[in-house]
Residue, then its C-alpha position, 0 to 999 in steps of 0.5 A: x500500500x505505501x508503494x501504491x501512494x509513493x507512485x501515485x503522489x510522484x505521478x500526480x506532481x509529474x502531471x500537475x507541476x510545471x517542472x520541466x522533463x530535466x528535473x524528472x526521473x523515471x525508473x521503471x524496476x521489479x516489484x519488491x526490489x529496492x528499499x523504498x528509503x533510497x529514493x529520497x535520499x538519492x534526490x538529495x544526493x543528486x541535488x548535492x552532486x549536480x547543484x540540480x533537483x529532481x523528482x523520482x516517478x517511481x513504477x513496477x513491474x513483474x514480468x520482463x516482457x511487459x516491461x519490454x513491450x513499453x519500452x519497445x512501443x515507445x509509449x513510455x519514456x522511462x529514464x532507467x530500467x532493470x530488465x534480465x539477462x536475455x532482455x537485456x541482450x534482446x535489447x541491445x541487438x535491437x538497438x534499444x539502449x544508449x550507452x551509460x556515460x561514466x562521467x560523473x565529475x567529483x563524484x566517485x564512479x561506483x559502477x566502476x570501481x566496485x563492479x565484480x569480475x564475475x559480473x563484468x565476465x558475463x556481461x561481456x558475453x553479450x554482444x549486439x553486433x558490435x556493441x560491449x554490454x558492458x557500455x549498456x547495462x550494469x549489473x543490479x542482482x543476481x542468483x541461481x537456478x537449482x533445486x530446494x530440497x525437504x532434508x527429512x524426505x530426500x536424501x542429499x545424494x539425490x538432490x546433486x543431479x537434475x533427475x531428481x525431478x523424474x525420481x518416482x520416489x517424490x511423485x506428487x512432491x514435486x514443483x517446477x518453475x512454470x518458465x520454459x526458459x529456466x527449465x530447457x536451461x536446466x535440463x539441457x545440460x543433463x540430456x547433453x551431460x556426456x558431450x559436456x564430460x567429454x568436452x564434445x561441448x562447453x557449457x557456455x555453447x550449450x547455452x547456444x543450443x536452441x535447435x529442433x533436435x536439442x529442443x525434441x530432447x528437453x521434450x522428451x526429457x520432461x515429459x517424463x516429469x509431467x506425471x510426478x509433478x504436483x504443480x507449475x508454479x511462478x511464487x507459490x512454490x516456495x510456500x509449499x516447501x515450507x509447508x511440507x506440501x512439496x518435498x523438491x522445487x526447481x526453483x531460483x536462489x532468491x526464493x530458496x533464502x526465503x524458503x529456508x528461513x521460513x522453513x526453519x522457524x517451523x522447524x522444518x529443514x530446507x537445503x538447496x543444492x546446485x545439481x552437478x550436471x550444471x545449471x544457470x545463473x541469472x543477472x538484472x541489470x540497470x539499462x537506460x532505453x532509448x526514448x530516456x529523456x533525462x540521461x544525465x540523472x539516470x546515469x547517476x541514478x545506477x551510480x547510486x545503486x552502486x553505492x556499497x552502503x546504497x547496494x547493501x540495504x537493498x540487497x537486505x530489504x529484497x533478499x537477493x545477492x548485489x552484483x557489487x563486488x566492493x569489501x563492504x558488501x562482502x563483509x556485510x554478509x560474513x556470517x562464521x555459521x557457514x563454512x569458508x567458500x572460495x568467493x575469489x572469482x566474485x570478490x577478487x583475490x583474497x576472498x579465497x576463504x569468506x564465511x558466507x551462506x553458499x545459497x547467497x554466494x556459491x563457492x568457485x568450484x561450484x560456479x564453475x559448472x554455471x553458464x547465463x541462459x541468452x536472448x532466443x531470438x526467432x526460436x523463442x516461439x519455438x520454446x514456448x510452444x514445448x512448454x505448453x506440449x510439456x505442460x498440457x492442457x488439462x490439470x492433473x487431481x493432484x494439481x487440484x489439491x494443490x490449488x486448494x491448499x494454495x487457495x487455504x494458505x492464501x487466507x490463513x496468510x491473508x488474516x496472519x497478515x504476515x509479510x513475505x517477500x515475493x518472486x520477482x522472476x516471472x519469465x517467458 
C-alpha cells in the first residue's frame, strides 16, 4: 500500500507541476526490489552532486516482457530500467539502449570501481553486433537456478543431479518453475551431460543450443516429469516447501533464502543444492532505453545503486545477492555459521576463504559448472510452444489439491497478515 501512494503522489506532481522533463526521473524496476528509503535520499544526493533537483516517478513491474513491450512501443519514456539477462541482450541487438556515460565529475564512479569480475565476465558475453554490454547495462542482482530440497524426505545424494525431478520416489512432491526458459536451461545440460564430460561441448555453447533436435530432447526429457509433478508454479512454490506440501522445487536462489528461513522457524529443514550436471545463473541489470529523456540523472541514478552502503540495504530489504563486488558488501554478509567458500572469482583475490551462506554466494568450484541462459531470438516461439506440449492442457487431481491448499494458505496468510517477500522472476 505505501508503494501504491509513493507512485501515485510522484505521478500526480509529474502531471500537475510545471517542472520541466530535466528535473524528472523515471525508473521503471521489479516489484519488491529496492528499499523504498533510497529514493529520497538519492534526490538529495543528486541535488548535492549536480547543484540540480529532481523528482523520482517511481513504477513496477513483474514480468520482463511487459516491461519490454513499453519500452519497445515507445509509449513510455522511462529514464532507467532493470530488465534480465536475455532482455537485456534482446535489447541491445535491437538497438534499444544508449550507452551509460561514466562521467560523473567529483563524484566517485561506483559502477566502476566496485563492479565484480564475475559480473563484468558475463556481461561481456553479450554482444549486439558490435556493441560491449558492458557500455549498456550494469549489473543490479543476481542468483541461481537449482533445486530446494525437504532434508527429512530426500536424501542429499539425490538432490546433486537434475533427475531428481523424474525420481518416482517424490511423485506428487514435486514443483517446477512454470518458465520454459529456466527449465530447457536446466535440463539441457543433463540430456547433453556426456558431450559436456567429454568436452564434445562447453557449457557456455550449450547455452547456444536452441535447435529442433536439442529442443525434441528437453521434450522428451520432461515429459517424463509431467506425471510426478504436483504443480507449475511462478511464487507459490516456495510456500509449499515450507509447508511440507512439496518435498523438491526447481526453483531460483532468491526464493530458496526465503524458503529456508521460513522453513526453519517451523522447524522444518530446507537445503538447496546446485545439481552437478550444471545449471544457470541469472543477472538484472540497470539499462537506460532509448526514448530516456533525462540521461544525465539516470546515469547517476545506477551510480547510486552502486553505492556499497546504497547496494547493501537493498540487497537486505529484497533478499537477493548485489552484483557489487566492493569489501563492504562482502563483509556485510560474513556470517562464521557457514563454512569458508572460495568467493575469489566474485570478490577478487583474497576472498579465497569468506564465511558466507553458499545459497547467497556459491563457492568457485561450484560456479564453475554455471553458464547465463541468452536472448532466443526467432526460436523463442519455438520454446514456448514445448512448454505448453510439456505442460498440457488439462490439470492433473493432484494439481487440484494443490490449488486448494494454495487457495487455504492464501487466507490463513491473508488474516496472519504476515509479510513475505515475493518472486520477482516471472519469465517467458
Amino acid at each position: 500500500m505505501k508503494k501504491f501512494f509513493v507512485i501515485l503522489a510522484a505521478a500526480a506532481l509529474f502531471c500537475s507541476c510545471s517542472q520541466n522533463r530535466d528535473q524528472i526521473l523515471k525508473v521503471y524496476n521489479w516489484s519488491d526490489y529496492i528499499d523504498e528509503s533510497v529514493i529520497p535520499e538519492f534526490e538529495a544526493w543528486y541535488q548535492e552532486q549536480t547543484g540540480e533537483s529532481v523528482k523520482v516517478i517511481y513504477q513496477t513491474f513483474d514480468i520482463n516482457e511487459t516491461m519490454l513491450s513499453k519500452i519497445e512501443k515507445g509509449h513510455e519514456d522511462y529514464d532507467v530500467v532493470c530488465p534480465s539477462d536475455y532482455i537485456i541482450e534482446r535489447m541491445l541487438q535491437s538497438g534499444l539502449l544508449l550507452p551509460i556515460d561514466r562521467d560523473f565529475g567529483s563524484t566517485p564512479n561506483y559502477i566502476d570501481d566496485n563492479m565484480s569480475p564475475f559480473i563484468k565476465a558475463n556481461f561481456a558475453k553479450f554482444n549486439g553486433g558490435n556493441l560491449s554490454a558492458l557500455d549498456y547495462a550494469v549489473g543490479n542482482m543476481w542468483g541461481t537456478t537449482g533445486i530446494l530440497y525437504n532434508a527429512a524426505h530426500v536424501a542429499d545424494e539425490d538432490a546433486t543431479t537434475w533427475d531428481i525431478i523424474r525420481n518416482d520416489k517424490y511423485t506428487g512432491r514435486i514443483f517446477i518453475k512454470d518458465s520454459a526458459r529456466d527449465v530447457y536451461s536446466q535440463i539441457i545440460f543433463k540430456v547433453k551431460e556426456d558431450a559436456l564430460a567429454d568436452g564434445t561441448v562447453t557449457a557456455d555453447e550449450l547455452m547456444f543450443y536452441t535447435g529442433d533436435e536439442n529442443l525434441a530432447l528437453v521434450e522428451e526429457y520432461m515429459s517424463q516429469v509431467k506425471p510426478l509433478v504436483a504443480g507449475w508454479e511462478a511464487d507459490f512454490g516456495k510456500d509449499q516447501m515450507v509447508q511440507e506440501i512439496g518435498y523438491v522445487n526447481l526453483t531460483w536462489s532468491g526464493d530458496a533464502v526465503w524458503a529456508i528461513d521460513e522453513a526453519a522457524e517451523v522447524g522444518v529443514d530446507l537445503r538447496y543444492a546446485l545439481p552437478k550436471e550444471g545449471f544457470t545463473v541469472w543477472f538484472d541489470g540497470w539499462v537506460i532505453p532509448k526514448y530516456a529523456k533525462n540521461t544525465k540523472a539516470a546515469k547517476y541514478w545506477i551510480n547510486f545503486m552502486n553505492r556499497p552502503d546504497i547496494v547493501i540495504r537493498n540487497s537486505e530489504e529484497c533478499g537477493y545477492v548485489a552484483c557489487s563486488g566492493s569489501q563492504e558488501v562482502m563483509e556485510a554478509f560474513v556470517d562464521e555459521e557457514y563454512p569458508a567458500q572460495d568467493l575469489s572469482y566474485f570478490f577478487g583475490e583474497g576472498a579465497d576463504s569468506v564465511h558466507v551462506n553458499p545459497v547467497l554466494y556459491p563457492d568457485r568450484s561450484d560456479i564453475e559448472r554455471s553458464s547465463l541462459e541468452h536472448d532466443w531470438g526467432e526460436n523463442t516461439e519455438k520454446l514456448i510452444q514445448m512448454w505448453s506440449r510439456v505442460k498440457g492442457d488439462n490439470a492433473s487431481p493432484m494439481t487440484a489439491v494443490v490449488i486448494g491448499a494454495c487457495l487455504v494458505a492464501l487466507f490463513i496468510a491473508v488474516v496472519m497478515s504476515r509479510k513475505k517477500k515475493t518472486s520477482h522472476r516471472k519469465r517467458k
